[in-house]
DRENDO-1510 file (C-alpha; in Angstrom, 1 decimal, always signed):
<recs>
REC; n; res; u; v; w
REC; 1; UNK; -39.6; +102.3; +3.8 .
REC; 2; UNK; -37.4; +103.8; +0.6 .
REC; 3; UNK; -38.8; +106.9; -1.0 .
REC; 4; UNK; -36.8; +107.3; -4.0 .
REC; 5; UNK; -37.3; +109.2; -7.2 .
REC; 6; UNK; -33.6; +107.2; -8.6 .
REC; 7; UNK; -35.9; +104.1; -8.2 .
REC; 8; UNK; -38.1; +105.1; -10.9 .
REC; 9; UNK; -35.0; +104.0; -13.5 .
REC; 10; UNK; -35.5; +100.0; -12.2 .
REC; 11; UNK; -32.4; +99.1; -12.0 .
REC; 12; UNK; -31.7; +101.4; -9.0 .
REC; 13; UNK; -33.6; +99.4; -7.1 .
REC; 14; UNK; -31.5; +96.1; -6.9 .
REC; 15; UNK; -29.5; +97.8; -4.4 .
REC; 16; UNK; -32.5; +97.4; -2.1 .
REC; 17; UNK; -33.5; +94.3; -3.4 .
REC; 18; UNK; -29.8; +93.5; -2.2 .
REC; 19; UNK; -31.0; +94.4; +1.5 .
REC; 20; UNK; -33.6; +92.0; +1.3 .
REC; 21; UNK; -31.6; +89.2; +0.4 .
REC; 22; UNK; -28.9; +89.9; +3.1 .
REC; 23; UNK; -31.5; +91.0; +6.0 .
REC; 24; UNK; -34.9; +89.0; +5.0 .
REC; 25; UNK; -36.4; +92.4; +5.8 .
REC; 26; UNK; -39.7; +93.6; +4.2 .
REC; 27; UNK; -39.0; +96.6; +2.7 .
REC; 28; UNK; -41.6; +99.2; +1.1 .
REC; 29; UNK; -40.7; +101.6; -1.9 .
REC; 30; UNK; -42.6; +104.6; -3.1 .
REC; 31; UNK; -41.5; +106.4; -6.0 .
REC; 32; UNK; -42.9; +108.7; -8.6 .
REC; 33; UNK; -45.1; +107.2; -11.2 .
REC; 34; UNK; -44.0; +109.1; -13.6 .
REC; 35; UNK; -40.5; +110.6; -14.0 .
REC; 36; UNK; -39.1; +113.1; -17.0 .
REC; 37; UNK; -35.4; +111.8; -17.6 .
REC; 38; UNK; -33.7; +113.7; -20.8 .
REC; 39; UNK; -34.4; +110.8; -22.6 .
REC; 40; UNK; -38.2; +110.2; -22.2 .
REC; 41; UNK; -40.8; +110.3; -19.7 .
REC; 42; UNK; -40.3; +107.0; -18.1 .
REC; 43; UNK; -43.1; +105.3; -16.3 .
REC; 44; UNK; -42.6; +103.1; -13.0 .
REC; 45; UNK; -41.3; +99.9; -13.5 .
REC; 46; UNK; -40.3; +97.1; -10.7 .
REC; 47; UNK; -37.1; +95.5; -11.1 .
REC; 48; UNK; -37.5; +91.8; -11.0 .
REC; 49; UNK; -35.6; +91.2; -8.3 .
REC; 50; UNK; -37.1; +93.4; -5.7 .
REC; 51; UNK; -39.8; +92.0; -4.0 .
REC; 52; UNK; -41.0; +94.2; -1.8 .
REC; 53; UNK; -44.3; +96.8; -1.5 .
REC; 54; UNK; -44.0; +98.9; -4.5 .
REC; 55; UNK; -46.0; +102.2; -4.7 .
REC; 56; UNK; -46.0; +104.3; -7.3 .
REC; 57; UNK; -47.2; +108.0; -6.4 .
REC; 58; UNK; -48.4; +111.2; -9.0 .
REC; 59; UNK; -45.3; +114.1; -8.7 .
REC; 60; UNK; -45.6; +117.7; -9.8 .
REC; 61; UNK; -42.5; +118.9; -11.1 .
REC; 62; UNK; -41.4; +115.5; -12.2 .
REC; 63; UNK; -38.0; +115.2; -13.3 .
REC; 64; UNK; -36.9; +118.4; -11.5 .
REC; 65; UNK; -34.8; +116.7; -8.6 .
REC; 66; UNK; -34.7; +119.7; -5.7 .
REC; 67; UNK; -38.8; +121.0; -6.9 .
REC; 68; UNK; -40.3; +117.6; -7.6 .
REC; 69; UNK; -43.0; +116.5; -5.0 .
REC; 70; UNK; -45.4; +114.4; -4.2 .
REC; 71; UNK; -49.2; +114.9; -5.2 .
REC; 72; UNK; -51.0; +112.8; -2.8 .
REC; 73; UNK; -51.0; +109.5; -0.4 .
REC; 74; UNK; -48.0; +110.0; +1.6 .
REC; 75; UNK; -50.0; +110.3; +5.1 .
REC; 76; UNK; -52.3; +107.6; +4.0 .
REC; 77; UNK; -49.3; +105.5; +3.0 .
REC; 78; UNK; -47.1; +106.3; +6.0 .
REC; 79; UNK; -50.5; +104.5; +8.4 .
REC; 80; UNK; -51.0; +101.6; +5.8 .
REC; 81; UNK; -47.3; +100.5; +5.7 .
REC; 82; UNK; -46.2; +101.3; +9.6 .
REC; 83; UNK; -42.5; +101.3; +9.0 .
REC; 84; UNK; -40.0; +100.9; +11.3 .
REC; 85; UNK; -37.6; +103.3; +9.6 .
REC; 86; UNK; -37.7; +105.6; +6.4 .
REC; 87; UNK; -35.4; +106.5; +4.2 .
REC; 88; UNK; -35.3; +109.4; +1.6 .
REC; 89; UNK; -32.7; +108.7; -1.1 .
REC; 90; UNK; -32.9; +112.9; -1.7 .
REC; 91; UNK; -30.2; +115.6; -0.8 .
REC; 92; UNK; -31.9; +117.2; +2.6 .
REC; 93; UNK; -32.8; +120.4; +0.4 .
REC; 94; UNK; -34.9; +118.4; -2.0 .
REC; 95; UNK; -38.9; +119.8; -1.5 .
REC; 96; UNK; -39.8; +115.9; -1.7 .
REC; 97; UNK; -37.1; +115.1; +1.3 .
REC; 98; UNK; -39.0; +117.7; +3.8 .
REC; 99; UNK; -42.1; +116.6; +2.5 .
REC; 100; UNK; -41.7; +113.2; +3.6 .
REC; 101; UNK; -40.2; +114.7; +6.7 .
REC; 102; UNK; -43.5; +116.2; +7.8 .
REC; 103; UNK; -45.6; +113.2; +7.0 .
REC; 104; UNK; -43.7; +111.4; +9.3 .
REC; 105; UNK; -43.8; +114.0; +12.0 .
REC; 106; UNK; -47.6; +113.9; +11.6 .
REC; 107; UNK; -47.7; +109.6; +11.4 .
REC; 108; UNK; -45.5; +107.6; +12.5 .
REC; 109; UNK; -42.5; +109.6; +14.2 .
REC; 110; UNK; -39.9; +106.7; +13.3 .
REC; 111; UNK; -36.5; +107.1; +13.0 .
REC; 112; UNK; -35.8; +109.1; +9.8 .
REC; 113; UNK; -32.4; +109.6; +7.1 .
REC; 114; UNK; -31.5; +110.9; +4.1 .
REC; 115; UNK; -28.7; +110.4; +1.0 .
REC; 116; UNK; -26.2; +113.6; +0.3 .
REC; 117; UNK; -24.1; +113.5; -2.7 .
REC; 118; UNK; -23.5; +117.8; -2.3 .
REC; 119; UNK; -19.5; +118.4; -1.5 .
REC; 120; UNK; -20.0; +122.2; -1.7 .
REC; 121; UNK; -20.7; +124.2; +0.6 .
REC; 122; UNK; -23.7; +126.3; -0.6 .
REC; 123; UNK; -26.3; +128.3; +0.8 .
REC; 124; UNK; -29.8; +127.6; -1.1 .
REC; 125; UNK; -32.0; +130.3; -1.2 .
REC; 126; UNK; -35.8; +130.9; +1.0 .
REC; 127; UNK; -38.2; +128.4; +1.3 .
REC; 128; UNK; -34.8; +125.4; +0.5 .
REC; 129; UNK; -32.4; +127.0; +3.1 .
REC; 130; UNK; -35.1; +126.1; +5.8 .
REC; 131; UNK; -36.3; +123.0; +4.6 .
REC; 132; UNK; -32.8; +121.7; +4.5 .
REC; 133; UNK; -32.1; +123.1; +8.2 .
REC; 134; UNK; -35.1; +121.2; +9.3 .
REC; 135; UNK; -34.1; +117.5; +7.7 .
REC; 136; UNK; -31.0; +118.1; +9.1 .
REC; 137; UNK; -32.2; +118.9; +12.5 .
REC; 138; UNK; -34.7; +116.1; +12.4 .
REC; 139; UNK; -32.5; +113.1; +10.9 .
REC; 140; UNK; -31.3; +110.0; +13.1 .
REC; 141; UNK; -29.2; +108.9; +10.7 .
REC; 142; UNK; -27.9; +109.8; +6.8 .
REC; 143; UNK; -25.7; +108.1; +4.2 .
REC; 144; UNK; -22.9; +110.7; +2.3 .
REC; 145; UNK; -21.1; +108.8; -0.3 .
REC; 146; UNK; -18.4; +110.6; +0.8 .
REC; 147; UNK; -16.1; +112.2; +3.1 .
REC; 148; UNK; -16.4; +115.9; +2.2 .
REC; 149; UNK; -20.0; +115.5; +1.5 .
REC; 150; UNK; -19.9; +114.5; +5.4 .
REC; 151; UNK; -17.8; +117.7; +5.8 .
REC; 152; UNK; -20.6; +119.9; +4.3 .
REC; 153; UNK; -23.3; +118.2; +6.4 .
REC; 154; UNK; -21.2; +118.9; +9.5 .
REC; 155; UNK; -20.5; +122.5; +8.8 .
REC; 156; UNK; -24.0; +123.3; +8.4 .
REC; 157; UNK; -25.3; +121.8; +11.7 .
REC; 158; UNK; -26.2; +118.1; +11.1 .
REC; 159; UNK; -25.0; +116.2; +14.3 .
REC; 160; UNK; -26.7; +112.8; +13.3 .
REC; 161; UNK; -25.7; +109.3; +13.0 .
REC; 162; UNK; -24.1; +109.3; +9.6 .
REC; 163; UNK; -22.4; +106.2; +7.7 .
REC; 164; UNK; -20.2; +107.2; +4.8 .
REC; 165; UNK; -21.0; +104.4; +1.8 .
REC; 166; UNK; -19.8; +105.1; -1.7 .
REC; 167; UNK; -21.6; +104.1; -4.3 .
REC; 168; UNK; -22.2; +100.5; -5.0 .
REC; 169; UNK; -21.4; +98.3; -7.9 .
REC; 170; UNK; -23.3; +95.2; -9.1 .
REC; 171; UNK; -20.5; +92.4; -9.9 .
REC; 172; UNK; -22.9; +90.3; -11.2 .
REC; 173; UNK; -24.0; +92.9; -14.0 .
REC; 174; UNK; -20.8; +94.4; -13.8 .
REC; 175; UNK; -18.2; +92.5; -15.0 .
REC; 176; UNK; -15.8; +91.8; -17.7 .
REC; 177; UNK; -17.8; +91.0; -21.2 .
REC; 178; UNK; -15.1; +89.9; -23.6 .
REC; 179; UNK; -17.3; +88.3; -25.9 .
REC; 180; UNK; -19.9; +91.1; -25.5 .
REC; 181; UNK; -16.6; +93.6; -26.1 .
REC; 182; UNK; -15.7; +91.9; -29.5 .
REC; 183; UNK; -18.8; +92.2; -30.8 .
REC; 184; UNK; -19.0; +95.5; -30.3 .
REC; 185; UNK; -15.6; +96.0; -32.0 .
REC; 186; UNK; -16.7; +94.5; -35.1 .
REC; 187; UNK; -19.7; +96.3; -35.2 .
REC; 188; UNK; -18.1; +99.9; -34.8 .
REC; 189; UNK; -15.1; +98.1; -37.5 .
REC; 190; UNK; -12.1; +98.5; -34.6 .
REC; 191; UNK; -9.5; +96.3; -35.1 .
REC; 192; UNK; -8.1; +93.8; -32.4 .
REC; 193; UNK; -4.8; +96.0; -32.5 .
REC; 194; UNK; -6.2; +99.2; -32.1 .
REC; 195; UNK; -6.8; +100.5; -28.4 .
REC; 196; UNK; -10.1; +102.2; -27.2 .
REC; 197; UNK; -10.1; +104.9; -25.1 .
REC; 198; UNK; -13.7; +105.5; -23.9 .
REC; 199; UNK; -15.8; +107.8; -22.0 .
REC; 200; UNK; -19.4; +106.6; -20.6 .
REC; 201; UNK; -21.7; +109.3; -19.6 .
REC; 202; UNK; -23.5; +112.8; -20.0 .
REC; 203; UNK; -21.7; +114.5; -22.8 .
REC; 204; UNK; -21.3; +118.3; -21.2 .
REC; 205; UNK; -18.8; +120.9; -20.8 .
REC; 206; UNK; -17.6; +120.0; -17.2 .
REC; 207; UNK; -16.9; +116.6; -18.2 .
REC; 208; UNK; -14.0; +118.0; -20.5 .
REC; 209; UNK; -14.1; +116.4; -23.0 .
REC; 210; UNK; -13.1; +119.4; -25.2 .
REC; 211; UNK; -10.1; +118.7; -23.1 .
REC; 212; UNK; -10.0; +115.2; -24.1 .
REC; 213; UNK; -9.7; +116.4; -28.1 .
REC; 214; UNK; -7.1; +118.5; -27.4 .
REC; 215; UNK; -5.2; +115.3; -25.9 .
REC; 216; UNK; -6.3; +112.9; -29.0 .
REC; 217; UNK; -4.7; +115.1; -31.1 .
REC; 218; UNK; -1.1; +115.2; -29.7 .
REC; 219; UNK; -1.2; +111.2; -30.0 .
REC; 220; UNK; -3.0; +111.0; -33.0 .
REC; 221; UNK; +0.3; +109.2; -34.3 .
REC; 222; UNK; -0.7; +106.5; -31.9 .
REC; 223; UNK; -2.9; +103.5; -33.0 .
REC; 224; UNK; -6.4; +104.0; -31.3 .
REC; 225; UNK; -10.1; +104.4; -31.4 .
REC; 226; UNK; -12.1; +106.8; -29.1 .
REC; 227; UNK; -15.5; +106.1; -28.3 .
REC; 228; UNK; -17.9; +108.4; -26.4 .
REC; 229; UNK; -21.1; +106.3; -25.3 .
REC; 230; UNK; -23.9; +109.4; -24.2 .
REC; 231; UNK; -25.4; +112.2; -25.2 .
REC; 232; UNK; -26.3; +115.4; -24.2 .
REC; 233; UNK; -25.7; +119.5; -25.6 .
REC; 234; UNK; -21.9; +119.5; -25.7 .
REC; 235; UNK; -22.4; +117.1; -28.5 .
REC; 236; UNK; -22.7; +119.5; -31.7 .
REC; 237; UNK; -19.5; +121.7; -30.5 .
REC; 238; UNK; -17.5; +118.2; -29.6 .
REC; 239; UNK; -17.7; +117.2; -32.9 .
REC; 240; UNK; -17.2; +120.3; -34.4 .
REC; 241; UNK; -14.1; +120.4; -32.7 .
REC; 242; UNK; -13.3; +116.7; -33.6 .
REC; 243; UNK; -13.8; +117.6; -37.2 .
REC; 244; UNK; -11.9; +120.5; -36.8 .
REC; 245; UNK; -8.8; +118.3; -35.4 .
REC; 246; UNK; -9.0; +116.1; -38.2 .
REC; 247; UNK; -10.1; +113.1; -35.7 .
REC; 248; UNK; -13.2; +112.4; -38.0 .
REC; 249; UNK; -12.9; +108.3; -38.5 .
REC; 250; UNK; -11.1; +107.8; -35.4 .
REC; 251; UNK; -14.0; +109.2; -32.7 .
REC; 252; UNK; -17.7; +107.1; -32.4 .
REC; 253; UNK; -21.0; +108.4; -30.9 .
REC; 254; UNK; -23.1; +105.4; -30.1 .
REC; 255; UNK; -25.4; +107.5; -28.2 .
REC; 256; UNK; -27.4; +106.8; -25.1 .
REC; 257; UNK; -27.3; +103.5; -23.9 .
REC; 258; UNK; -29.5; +102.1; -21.1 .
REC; 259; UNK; -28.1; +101.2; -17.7 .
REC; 260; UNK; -28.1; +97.1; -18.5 .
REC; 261; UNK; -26.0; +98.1; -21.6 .
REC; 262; UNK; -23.3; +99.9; -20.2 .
REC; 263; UNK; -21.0; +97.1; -18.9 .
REC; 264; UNK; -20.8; +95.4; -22.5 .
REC; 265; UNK; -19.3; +99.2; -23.7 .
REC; 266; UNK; -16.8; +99.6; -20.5 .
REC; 267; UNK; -15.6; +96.0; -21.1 .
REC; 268; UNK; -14.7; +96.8; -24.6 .
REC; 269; UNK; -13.0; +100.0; -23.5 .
REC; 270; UNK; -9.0; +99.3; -23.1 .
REC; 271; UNK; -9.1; +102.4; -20.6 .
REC; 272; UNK; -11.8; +105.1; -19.5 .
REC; 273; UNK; -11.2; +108.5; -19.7 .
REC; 274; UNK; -12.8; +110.6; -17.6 .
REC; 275; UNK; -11.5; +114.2; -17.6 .
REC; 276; UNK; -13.8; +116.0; -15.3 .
REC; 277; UNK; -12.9; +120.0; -14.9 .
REC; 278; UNK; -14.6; +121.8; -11.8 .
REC; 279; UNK; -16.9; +124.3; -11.7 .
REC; 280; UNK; -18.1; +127.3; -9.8 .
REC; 281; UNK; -20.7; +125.2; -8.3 .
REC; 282; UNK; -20.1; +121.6; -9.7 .
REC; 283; UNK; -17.2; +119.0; -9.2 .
REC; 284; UNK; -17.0; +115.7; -9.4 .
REC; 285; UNK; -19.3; +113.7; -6.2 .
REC; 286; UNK; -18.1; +110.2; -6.5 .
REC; 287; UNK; -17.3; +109.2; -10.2 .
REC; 288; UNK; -19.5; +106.2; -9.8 .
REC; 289; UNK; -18.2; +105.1; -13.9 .
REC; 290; UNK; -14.8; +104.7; -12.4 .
REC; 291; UNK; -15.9; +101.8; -9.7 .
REC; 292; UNK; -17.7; +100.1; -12.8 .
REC; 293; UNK; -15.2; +100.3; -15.4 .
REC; 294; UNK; -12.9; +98.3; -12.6 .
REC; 295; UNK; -15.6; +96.0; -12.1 .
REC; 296; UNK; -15.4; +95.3; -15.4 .
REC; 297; UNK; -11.7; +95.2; -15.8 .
REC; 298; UNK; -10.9; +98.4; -17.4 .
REC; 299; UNK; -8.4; +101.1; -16.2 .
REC; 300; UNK; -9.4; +104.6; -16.1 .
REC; 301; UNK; -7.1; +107.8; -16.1 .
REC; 302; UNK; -9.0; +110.6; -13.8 .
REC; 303; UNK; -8.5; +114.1; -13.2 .
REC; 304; UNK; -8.3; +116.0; -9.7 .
REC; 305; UNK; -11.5; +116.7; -10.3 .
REC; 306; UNK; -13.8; +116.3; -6.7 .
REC; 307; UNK; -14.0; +112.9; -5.6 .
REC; 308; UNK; -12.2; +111.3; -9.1 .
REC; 309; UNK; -8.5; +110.6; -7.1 .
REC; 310; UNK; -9.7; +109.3; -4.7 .
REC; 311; UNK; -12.1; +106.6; -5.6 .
REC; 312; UNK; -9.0; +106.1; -7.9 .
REC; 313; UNK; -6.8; +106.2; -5.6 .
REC; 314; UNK; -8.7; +103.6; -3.4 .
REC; 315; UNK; -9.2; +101.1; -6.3 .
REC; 316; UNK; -5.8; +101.3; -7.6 .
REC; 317; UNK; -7.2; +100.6; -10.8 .
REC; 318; UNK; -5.9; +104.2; -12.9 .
REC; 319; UNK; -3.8; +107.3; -13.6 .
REC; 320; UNK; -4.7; +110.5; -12.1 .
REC; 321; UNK; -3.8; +113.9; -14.0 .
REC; 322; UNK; -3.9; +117.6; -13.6 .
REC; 323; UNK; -7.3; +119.3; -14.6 .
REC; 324; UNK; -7.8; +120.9; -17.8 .
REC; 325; UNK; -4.3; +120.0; -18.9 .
REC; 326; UNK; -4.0; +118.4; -22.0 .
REC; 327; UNK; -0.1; +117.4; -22.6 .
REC; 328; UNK; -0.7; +115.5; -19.0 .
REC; 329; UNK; -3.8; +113.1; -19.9 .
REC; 330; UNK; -2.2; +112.5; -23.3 .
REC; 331; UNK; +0.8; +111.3; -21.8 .
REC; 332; UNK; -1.7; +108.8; -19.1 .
REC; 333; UNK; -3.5; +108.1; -22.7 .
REC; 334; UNK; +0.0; +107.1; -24.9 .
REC; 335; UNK; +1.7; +105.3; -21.4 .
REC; 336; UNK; -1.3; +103.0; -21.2 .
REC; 337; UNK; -1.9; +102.5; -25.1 .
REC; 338; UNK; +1.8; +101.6; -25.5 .
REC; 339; UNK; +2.2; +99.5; -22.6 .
REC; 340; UNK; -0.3; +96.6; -22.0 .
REC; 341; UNK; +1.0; +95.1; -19.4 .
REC; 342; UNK; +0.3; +98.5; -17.4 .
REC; 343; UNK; -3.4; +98.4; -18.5 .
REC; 344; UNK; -3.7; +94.7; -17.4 .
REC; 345; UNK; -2.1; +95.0; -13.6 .
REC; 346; UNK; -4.2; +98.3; -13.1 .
REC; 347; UNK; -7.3; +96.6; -14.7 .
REC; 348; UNK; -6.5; +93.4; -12.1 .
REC; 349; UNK; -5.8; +96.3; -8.8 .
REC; 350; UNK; -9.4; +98.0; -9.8 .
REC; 351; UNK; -11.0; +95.0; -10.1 .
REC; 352; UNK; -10.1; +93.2; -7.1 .
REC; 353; UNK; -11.3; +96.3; -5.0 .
REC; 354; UNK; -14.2; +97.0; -6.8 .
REC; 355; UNK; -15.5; +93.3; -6.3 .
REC; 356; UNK; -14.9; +93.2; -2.4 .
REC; 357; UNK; -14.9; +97.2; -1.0 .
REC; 358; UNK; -17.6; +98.9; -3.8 .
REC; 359; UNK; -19.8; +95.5; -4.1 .
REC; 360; UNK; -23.6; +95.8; -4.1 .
REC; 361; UNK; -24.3; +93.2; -1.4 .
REC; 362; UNK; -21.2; +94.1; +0.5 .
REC; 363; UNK; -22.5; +97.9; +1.2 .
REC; 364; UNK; -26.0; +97.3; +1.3 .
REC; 365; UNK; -25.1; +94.9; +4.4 .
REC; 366; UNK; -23.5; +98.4; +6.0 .
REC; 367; UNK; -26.1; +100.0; +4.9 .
REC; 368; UNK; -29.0; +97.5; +7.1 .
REC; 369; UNK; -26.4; +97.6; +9.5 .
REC; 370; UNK; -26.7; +101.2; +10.5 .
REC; 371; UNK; -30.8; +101.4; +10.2 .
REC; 372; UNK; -31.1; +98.5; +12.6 .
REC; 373; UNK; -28.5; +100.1; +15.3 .
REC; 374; UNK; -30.6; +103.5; +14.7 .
REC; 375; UNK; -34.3; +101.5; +15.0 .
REC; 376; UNK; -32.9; +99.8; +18.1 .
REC; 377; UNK; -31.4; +103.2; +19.7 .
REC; 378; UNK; -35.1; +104.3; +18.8 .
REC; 379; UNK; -37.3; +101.6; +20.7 .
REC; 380; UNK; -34.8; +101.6; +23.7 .
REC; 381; UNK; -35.1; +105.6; +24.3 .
REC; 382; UNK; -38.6; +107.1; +22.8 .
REC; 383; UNK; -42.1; +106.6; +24.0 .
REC; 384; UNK; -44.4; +104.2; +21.9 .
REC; 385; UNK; -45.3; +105.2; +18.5 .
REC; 386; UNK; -49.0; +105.2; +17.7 .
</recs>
């Protein structure tokens, strides 16, 4: 069983629909029925290719990721579906993570496991603090995306089964669009000559992009087109300080896209920017945009923001800079718009890792792999569940 508030955006769960088509298993998923995204309240939706049980369940708090719970049916659910194993795609402080937690303690007592993004250390306050400390203690197994996400579990007592897996990629969504790419250029009037330096994602201060203005303007003698794909409350000052630059003409907001979208934009990107800048409690977890502008054959230039330079540094496919350092990413930004050759053999590196190491069927096979050894380890040691 999968209890995932991600899943209530569909196409989250074709990871899973993944690990039915590589195990034949008979997988369950309950998510929230409704779920409050910035963008609208978005009501429970399967994606086509996931075939398994599907229960939506009533949250409180919905789209409030640590609060968020569950209203009702999780005992009742737990009895009607008899799993084998669970798992809770939720950080181990999440209220929802030790509520599922406790249902199982009361039901079915299978082995349980948990996602974990966090790479800083931090102590959450009264009723979280224990909550966390209790899915910790009670896990069999969890997946961290990452090492140092690993590292925090460690340091604060989890002594589990745990299976690093990055994020995944879907190389048949993700993949290079060129026809989908040209179209795009004509409609936002670039010309075949001019290189695009994009950015896909939430537009906010830690992503520094404010950063990223400061760098277009020491090339502005350069040809190329910026486009920033996403929204969010950085916007008004990031174009203030576009205008302000004398950029106006040369930067594009085409706003939120969905998720099926996306690869069209990164394919018609000539490289991905992604200046991150760390925070007091924020830095970059994974930099899943980095896996999928390989997949779709586009180089990225990264900062040494969290987890950027080395997902980078494992695809091959980009340049990684200096946080918060203008002169630096504008010379990553005027190297790759001056030399296409450069783009093209880092666009071939990231893309050749991302299909094998970072692809969706590829990981959710590891991903199988460790419930069954933790089910088996389960059935050959504990007494017999009721």
């Amino acid at each position: 069983m999968i209890v995932s508030h991600a899943c209530a955006t569909p196409i989250n769960q074709s990871f899973f629909a993944d690990v039915e088509a590589v195990t034949g298993w008979k997988l369950a998923l309950a998510l929230p029925q409704f779920w409050k995204t910035e963008y609208a309240e978005r009501k429970a939706e399967r994606w086509a290719a996931f075939r398994g049980d599907f229960y939506p369940i009533p949250v409180l708090k919905s789209g409030h990721i640590p609060l968020h719970v569950y209203r009702s049916g999780l005992l009742g659910l737990l009895k009607k579906a008899r799993p084998d194993a669970i798992y809770v795609q939720h950080e181990p402080y999440g209220a929802a993570t030790s509520q599922v937690y406790l249902a199982n303690r009361m039901t079915r007592r299978v082995p349980i496991g948990f996602y974990a993004a966090q790479n800083i250390f931090k102590q959450y306050p009264v009723p979280f603090r224990f909550m966390e400390s209790m899915v910790l203690h009670e896990s069999s197994f969890c997946f961290p995306v990452t090492d140092e996400a690993l590292e925090v579990l460690r340091a604060k007592g989890y002594r589990g089964d745990a299976e690093v897996l990055p994020l995944a990629v879907d190389n048949t969504l993700y993949r290079p669009m060129p026809d989908a790419a040209r179209s795009l250029r004509e409609k936002l009037d670039i010309g075949s000559d001019e290189p695009v330096i994009g950015y896909l994602g939430r537009l906010v201060s830690e992503k520094g992009l404010l950063t990223l203005v400061k760098s277009l303007k020491l090339i502005e003698t350069l040809p190329w087109k910026c486009v920033l794909v996403g929204n969010g409350p950085l916007e008004v000052e990031l174009r203030a300080a576009i205008a302000q630059s004398g950029l106006e003409g040369r930067v594009f907001f085409p706003g939120y896209v969905p998720h099926t979208e996306a690869p069209a934009w990164l394919s018609m990107f000539d490289m991905l920017a992604l200046p991150s800048e760390t925070r007091e409690n924020w830095k970059e977890q994974f930099g899943r945009v980095i896996v999928e502008a390989n997949a779709c054959g586009t180089p990225v230039i990264g900062t040494t923001c969290g987890e950027i330079p080395a997902v980078i540094g494992h695809t091959g496919g980009g340049i990684i800079v200096s946080e918060a350092a203008p002169q630096e990413f504008a010379s990553a930004l005027a190297l790759l718009i001056n030399d296409p050759s450069r783009r093209e053999d880092l666009a071939k590196r990231g893309r050749s890792v991302a299909a094998k190491e970072y692809d969706q069927r590829f990981l959710a096979s590891r991903f199988a792999e460790a419930i069954a050894r933790n089910v088996k380890a389960s059935n050959e040691s504990a007494p017999a569940r009721v």
